[in-house]
TORLOVO-911224 format. One record per residue (C-alpha): x, y, z; residue in one letter; residue number from 1. Coordinates in nm, 3 decimals. Layout:
N
c1:c2:c3:res:n
X:Y:Z:A:NUM
...
//
This chain:
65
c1:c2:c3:res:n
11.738:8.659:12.162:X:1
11.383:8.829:12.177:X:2
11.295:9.103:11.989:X:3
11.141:9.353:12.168:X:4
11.082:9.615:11.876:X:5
10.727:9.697:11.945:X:6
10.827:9.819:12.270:X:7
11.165:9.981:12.213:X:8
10.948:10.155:11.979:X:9
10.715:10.257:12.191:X:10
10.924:10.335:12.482:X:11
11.197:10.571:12.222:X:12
10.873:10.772:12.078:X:13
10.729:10.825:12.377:X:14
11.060:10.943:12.565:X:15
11.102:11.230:12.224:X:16
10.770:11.352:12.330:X:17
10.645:11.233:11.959:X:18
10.293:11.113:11.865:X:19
10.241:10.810:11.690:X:20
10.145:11.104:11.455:X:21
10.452:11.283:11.478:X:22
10.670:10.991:11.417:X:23
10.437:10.857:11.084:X:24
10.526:11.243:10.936:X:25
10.894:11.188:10.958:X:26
10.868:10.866:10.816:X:27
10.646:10.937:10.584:X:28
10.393:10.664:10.661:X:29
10.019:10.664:10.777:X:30
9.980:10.699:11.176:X:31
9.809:10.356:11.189:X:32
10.111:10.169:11.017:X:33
10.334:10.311:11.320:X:34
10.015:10.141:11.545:X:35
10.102:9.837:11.391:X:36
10.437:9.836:11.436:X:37
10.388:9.893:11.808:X:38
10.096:9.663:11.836:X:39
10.307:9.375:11.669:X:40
10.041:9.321:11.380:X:41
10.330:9.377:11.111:X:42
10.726:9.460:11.132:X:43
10.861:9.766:10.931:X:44
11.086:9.667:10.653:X:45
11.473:9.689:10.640:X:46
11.509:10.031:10.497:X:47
11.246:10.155:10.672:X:48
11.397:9.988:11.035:X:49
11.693:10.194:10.906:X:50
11.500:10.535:10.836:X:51
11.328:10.429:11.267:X:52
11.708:10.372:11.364:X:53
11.780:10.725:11.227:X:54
11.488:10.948:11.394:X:55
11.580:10.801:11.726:X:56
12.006:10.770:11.646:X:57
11.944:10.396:11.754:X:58
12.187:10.123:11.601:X:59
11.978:9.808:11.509:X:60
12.109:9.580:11.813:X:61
11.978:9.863:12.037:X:62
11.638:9.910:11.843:X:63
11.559:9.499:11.820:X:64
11.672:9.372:12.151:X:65
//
């Protein structure tokens, strides 16, 4: 299976109507780590996929794949 995060990412913020900005506030991270993540430089960790999964009421399968 491919993970697509970067994208699903991507695509789910962008469909909220959230800034990489926005989306760094409720996750309390800097904007440029959420760049990352969508950029594929660096993955977020477990808790934190968990905290992504929340914002967006994603399960994991849905948020990886």
């Amino acid at each position: 299976m491919e993970i697509k995060f970067k994208e699903n990412l991507r695509s789910l913020r962008i469909s909220k109507k959230m800034s990489q900005k926005d989306l760094a506030n409720l996750l309390n991270v800097d904007q440029r780590t959420v760049s990352a993540w969508e950029k594929g430089v660096c993955e977020p960790s477990f808790s934190m996929l968990y905290k992504i999964c929340k914002v967006f009421d994603e399960d994991f399968n849905d948020i990886l794949s």
